[in-house]
N, C-alpha and C positions, 0 to 999 in steps of 0.2 A: 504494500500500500504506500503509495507518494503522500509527502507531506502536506499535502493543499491545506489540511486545518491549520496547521501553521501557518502557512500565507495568507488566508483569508483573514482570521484572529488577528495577525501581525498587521494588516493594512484596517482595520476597523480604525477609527478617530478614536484620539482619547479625549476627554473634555479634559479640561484645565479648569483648576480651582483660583476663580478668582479671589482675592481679600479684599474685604471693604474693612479701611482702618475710620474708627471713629476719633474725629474731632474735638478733644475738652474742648467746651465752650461755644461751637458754634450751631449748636442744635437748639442752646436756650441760653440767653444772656441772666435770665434771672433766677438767685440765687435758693430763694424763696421757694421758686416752683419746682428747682431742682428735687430738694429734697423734703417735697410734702408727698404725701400720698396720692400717687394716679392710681393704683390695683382696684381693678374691681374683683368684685366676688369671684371667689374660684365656685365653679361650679363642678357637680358630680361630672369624671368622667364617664366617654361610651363604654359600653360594655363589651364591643369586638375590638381586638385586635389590628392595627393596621400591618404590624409587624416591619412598619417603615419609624426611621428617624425616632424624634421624640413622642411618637403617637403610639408607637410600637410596644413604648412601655406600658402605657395606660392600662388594662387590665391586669400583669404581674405587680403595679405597684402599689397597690392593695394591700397582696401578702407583704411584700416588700417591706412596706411601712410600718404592718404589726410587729414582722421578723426585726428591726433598727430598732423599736421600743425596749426589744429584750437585751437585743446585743450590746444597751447602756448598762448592763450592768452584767455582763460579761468581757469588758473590757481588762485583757491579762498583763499582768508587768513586764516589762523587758526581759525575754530570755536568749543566753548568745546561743544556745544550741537547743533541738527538740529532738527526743530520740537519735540523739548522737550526732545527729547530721547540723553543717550551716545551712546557711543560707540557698550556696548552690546545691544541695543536698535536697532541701524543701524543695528551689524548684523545679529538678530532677524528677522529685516523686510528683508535683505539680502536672509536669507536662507526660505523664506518663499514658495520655492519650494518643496525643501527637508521637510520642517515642513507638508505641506500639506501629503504628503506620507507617513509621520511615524502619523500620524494623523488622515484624514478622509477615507485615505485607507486601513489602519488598522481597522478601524470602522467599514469598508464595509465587510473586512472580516469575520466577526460576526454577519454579516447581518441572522438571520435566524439558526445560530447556538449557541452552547452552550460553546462548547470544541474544544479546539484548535488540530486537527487532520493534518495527513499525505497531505491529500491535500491545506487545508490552507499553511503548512508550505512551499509547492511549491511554492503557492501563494506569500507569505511572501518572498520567496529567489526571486523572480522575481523585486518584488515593492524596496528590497535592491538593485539588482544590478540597476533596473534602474534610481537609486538616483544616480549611479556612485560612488559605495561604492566600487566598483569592484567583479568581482566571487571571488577571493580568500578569500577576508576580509569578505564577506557575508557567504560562507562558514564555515567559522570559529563562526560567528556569529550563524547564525543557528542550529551549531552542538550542541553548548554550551545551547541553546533556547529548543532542542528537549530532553534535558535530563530532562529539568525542564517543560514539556508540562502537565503534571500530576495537576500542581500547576495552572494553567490557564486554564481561565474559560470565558474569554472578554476579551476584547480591553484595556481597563485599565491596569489590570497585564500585558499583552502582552509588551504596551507601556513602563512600570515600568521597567521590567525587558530588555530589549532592550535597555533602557538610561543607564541601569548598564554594560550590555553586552559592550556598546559601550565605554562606557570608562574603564572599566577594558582591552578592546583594547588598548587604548590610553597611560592606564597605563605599560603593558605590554612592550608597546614599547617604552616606557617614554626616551629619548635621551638627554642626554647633551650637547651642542657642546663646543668639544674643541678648543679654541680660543688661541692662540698664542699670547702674547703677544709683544709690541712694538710701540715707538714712534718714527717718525709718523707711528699709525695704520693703514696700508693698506688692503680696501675692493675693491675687483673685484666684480661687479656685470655682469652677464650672464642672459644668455635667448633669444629667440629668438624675431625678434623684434613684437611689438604689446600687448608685454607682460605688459607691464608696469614697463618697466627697467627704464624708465629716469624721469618718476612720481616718482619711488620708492625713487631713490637717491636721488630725492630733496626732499622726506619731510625723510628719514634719516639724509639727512646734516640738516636740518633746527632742528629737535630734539637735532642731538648732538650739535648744535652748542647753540641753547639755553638751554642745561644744560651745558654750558661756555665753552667748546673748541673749538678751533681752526679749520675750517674745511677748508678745500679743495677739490674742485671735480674736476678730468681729465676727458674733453668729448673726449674720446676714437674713440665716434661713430661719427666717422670722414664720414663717405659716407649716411649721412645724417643732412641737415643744420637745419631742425626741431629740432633735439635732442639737437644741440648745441644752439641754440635759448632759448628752453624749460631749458636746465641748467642755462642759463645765468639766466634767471628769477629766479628762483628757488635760485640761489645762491645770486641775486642783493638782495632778500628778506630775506636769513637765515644772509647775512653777512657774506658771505663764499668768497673766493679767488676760481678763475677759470683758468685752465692752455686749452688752445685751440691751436691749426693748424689750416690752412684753409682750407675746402673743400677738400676732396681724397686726404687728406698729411695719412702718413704714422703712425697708431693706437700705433705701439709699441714704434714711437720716442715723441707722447705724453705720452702715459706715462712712460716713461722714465724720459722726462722731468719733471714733474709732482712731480716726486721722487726728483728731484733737488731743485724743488721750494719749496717741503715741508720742506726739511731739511733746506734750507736757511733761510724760515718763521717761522723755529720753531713749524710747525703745529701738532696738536694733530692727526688727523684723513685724512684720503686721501679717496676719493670715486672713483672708476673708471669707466665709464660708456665704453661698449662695442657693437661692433655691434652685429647684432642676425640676418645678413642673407646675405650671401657672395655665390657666382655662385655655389659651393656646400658645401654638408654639410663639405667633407675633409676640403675644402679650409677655411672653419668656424672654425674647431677646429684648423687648423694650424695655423690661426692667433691668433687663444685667447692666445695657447700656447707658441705664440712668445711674447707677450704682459704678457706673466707670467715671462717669460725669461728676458723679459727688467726690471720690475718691483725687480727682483731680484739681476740686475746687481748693484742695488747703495745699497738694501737692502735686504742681502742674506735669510731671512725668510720669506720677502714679496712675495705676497700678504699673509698678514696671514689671512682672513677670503675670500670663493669663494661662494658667494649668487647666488643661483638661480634663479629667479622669473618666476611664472610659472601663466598662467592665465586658472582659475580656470571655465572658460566658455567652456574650451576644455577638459573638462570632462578626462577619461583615457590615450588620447593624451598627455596628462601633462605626464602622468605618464611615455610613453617612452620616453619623451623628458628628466628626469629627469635621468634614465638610458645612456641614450648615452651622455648625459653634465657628466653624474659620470664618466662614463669608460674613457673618454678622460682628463679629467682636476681633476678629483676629489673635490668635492663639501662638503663643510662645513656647510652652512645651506641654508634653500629652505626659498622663500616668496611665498605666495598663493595671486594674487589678484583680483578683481572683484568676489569678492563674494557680491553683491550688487544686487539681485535679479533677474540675466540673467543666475545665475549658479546653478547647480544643489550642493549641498554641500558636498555632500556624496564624491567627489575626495579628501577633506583632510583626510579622513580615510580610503579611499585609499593610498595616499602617506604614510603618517606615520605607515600604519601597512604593507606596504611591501620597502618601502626605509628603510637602515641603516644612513640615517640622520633628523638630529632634523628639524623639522619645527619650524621656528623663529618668522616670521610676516604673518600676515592674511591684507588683504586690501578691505573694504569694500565702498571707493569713491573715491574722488578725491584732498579732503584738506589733513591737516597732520593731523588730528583728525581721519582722518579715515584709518589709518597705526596703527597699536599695537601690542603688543607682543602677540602670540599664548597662549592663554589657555582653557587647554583643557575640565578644568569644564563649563566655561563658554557657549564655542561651542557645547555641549553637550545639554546644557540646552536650550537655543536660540534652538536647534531641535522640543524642544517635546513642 
């Protein structure tokens, strides 16, 4: 069989993701309006599924919601090891789905053959994307595999050559992010809720705050009292200072405020926690964007860093969630989390070979030990 899927796949258009950067200040001169309350009522979401974007979630986030009331008071102390293993050891057994597939499925492919042919390679583009590698990354992957099919003979090379393929990916798209500096550092964290946004910021604050700064976190996410519960903890343990409202007060005049208390305190670092699901998605990005707006009113480069977090069990879904968070607010680096053996792994080589931004943090539980920085040899390796 001749390659035609390859050529037709290779010549399909790719869209390009535009960013729209928003402007402090040129959306509303006044201060006042900035930071009072526009939200109207959330109303009860539908009850199907669109299985697209931020709509996708609306029926899981339900349970979602109940399950975050519990896990404030399952929140575990710092441990450097779990059953003997670190870090990459967690997320080793993490991606123990993905490992299965580049592994015994791989194997199977060779079941009875010698030579890696046109139809295994089908084979092979199927077992990729359904790691959630995605078609395009797989694509690329493959094309690069069938040049060098000559040289394979088993499952071994195959395997070999695929760990290389995958990170010379990796490498390819290797991202810096550029971080703005300023004291106090201001982080907006994003995402939709269930994601693990208000996990995320507390074992960030509790990191920076024990390598000696200053922390402060704003619970933003005012239209839900779990989040702000779930910070308190989080902060009463790193030693962090907490700026709150009560209940449905208005997200941009905390953090607004937030920006006053840091300056006052002297603080090194500010975390902002936000909501992640408002009656629609419009009404979603016009508040984050008001909440960038406030944030910039005491400090005109604030926020300088816009975290995404994206949960890494929603497979490709992440991946347009991570597009419509870019296009409206512009995103400076992503976190992956629940990579903890209910995901499939193949989405972070998804994000990072078709996003223009860095992947920052991978999150593989629920302590701070299990929050690290992205590396991509390592991830790699924990594969095969």
């Amino acid at each position: 069989m001749a390659f035609n899927w390859f050529k037709k796949k290779k010549n399909q258009p790719q869209e390009e993701i535009e960013t729209e950067e928003v402007v402090a200040g040129q959306e509303d001169n006044s201060e006042n309006e900035e930071v009072d309350s526009t939200i109207t009522e959330i109303e009860k979401p539908p009850d199907e599924e669109t299985g697209d974007g931020v709509e996708g979630f609306e029926e899981k986030q339900n349970i979602q919601e109940v399950e975050e009331v519990e896990e404030v008071e399952e929140v575990q102390e710092p441990e450097k090891t779990r059953n003997g293993a670190g870090f990459f050891g967690r997320l080793k057994n993490g991606l123990s789905k993905t490992r299965e597939i580049f592994t015994t499925d791989i194997d199977d492919l060779f079941t009875g053959k010698r030579k890696l042919d046109d139809d295994m390679l089908e084979e092979l583009e199927e077992l990729l994307i359904t790691s959630d590698i995605g078609v395009q990354a797989s694509m690329d992957i493959l094309e690069n595999i069938s040049q060098k099919s000559f040289k394979i003979s088993g499952a071994d090379q195959l395997k070999e050559i695929l760990n290389e393929e995958i990170l010379a990916l990796f490498d390819s798209k290797e991202k810096t992010a550029k971080i703005v500096q300023g004291k106090p550092h201001v982080v907006m964290v994003i995402g939709v809720n269930g994601v693990g946004k208000t996990t995320t910021i507390g074992k960030l604050a509790a990191k920076s705050a024990g390598s000696g700064k200053k922390v402060l976190i704003a619970a933003a996410d005012t239209f839900r009292a779990a989040a702000i519960e779930q910070l308190e903890i989080w902060a009463d343990r790193a030693g962090a200072d907490i700026i709150k409202h009560k209940d449905n007060s208005d997200p941009a005049a905390v953090a607004y405020d937030s920006i006053e208390a840091a300056l006052a305190r002297d603080a090194d670092i500010v975390f902002v926690d936000t909501a992640g699901r408002l009656h629609t998605k419009v009404n979603l990005m016009e508040e984050l964007k008001k909440i960038k707006r406030a944030l910039a009113k005491k400090i005109p480069e604030a926020p300088h860093e816009i975290l995404l977090v994206l949960d890494a069990t929603t497979g490709q879904n992440a991946l347009s969630q991570a597009e419509m968070f870019n296009d409206s607010l512009g995103i400076t680096g992503v976190v992956i989390t629940k990579l903890d053996g209910t995901a499939k792994g193949g989405v972070v080589i998804s994000i990072c070979s078709t996003l223009d931004i860095p992947l920052l943090y991978i999150g593989v539980g629920e302590t701070i030990d299990d929050l690290d920085v992205f590396n991509p040899k390592d991830y790699v390796s924990a594969l095969f």
